[in-house]
N, C-alpha and C positions, 0 to 999 in steps of 0.2 A: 316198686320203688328202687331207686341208686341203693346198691350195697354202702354199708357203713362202711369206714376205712378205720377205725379205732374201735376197741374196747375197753373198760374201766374195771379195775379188782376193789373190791372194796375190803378182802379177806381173802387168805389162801383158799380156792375155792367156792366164790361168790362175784361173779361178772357180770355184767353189765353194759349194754350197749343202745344205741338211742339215734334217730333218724326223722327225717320230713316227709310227710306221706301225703303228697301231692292231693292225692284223689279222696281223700279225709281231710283234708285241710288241718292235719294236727302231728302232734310229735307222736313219734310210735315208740314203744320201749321196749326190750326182751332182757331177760336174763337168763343164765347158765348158774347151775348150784351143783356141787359134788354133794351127794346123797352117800350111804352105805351102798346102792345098785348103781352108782358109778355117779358119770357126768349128765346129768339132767336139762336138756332146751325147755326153758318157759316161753311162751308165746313169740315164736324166732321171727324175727325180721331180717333181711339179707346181710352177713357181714360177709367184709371182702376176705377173696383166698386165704388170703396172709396172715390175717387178723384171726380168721377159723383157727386157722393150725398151730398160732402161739398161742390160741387159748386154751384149745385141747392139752397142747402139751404143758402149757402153764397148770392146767391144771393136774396132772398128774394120774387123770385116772381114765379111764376109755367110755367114749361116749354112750350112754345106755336107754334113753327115751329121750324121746319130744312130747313136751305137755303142754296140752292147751287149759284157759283159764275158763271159757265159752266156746257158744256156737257162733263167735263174732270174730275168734281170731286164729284162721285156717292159716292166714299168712303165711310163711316160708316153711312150714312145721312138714309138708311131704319134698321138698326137695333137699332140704336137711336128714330126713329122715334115710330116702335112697342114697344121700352121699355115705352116711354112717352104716347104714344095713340094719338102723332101728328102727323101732316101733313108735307111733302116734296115740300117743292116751288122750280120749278125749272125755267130757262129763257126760253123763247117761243122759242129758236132760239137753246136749246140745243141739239138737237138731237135726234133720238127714239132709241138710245139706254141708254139712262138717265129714269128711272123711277121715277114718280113724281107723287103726288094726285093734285096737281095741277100749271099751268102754268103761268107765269106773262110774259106781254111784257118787255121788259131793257127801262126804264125810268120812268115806273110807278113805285107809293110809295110801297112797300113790309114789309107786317109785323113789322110795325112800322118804318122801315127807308127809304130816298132816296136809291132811285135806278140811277146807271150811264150805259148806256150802252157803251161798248168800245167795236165794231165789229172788226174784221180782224186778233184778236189773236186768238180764239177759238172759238167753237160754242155757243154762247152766253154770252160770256164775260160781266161781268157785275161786277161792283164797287160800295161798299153800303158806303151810310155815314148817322151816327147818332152822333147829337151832336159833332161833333169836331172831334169824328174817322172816318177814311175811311180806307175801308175795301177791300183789291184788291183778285181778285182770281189770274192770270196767267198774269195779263197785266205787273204788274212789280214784279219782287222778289228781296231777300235783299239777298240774299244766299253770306255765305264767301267762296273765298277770294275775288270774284267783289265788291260784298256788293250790293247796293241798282243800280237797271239796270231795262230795256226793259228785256222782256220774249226774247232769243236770237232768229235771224231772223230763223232758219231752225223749230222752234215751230208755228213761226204766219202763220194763213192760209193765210194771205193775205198782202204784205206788206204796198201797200200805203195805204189800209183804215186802218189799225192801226196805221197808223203814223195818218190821219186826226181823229181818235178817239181820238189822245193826246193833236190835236190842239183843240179839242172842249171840254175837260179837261180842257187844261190852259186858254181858255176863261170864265171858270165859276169861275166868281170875286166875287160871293157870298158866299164863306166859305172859311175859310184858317183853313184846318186840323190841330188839335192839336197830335196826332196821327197817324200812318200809319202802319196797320197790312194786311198781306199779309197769300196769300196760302203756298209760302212757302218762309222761312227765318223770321229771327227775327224784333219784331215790331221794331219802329222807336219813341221814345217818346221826345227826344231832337231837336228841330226846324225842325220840321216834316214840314211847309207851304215851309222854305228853300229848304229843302233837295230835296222836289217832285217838286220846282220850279225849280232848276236846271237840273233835271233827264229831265223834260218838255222843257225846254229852249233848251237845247243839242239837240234837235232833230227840231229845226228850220232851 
């Protein structure tokens, strides 16, 4: 896909950028999050020159992984990775056709943030949260006209263990997101703990 020519801060530290993916027929989405281990790529799709290096430096800190959410979204994650001289974490469960320097089980901490593993939509589906965002790859998208939904059933490998991935989402009473940014569609910065409480609820 055309490299993006903007990106959006939503926080010192919290970027966001969003494009048309011809050959998906859909929007694609990537963010960047300053962790403790630096400047974090979530699931990168192309930004242009210019746009890379005010966000680096907007961000303040030097770039230290590329992370992917699945074995769905290899996307721009190795030619970001050789511009930076960093590394690719991808989930255990992604697949061999996902290239990565290295592998993390979905629950352990990654590069600075929780790790959620949600099985049964993609190969290794996994949801990061730092600080108040949470970070979805495929389990939910916002995409218009639905707006914010389940990945639709003919996507999920599996249907009942991702419904019980979402029951074991809405058990963890330990954070209520202030944010909700996704692979693809636009974030959620307005009562984001509502919004994914209902998305959640709805499937009881």
């Amino acid at each position: 896909m055309k490299p993006v020519p903007e990106y959006s801060t939503f926080r010192p530290g919290l970027f966001h950028w969003q494009g048309y993916e011809p050959e998906v027929k859909c929007d694609c989405s990537s963010s960047a999050i300053v962790t403790e281990a630096g400047l974090i790529f979530i699931d990168p799709i192309p930004l242009a020159e210019e746009a890379l290096k005010d966000l680096v430096a907007e961000s303040f800190s030097a770039p230290a992984a590329v992370v992917l959410t699945s074995g769905n979204h290899q996307r721009e994650s190795l030619a970001l990775a050789k511009c930076f001289g960093i590394p690719v974490f991808a989930p255990k469960d992604a697949g061999d056709d996902i290239i990565a320097d290295q592998r993390f089980p979905s629950g352990d901490p990654v590069a600075g943030m929780e790790s959620i593993a949600l099985p049964g939509f993609g190969p290794g589906e996994t949801a990061f949260l730092h600080e108040g965002a949470l970070i979805f790859g495929d389990a939910l998208i916002n995409l218009e006209p639905e707006g914010l939904r389940l990945l639709p059933e003919k996507y999920r490998e599996e249907k009942k263990q991702a419904l019980r991935s979402l029951k074991s989402l809405a058990a963890l009473k330990h954070f209520k997101p202030q944010l909700l940014l996704f692979a693809h569609g636009n974030p959620i910065v307005q009562d984001a703990s509502g919004r994914l409480a209902s998305v959640l609820n709805a499937q009881e």
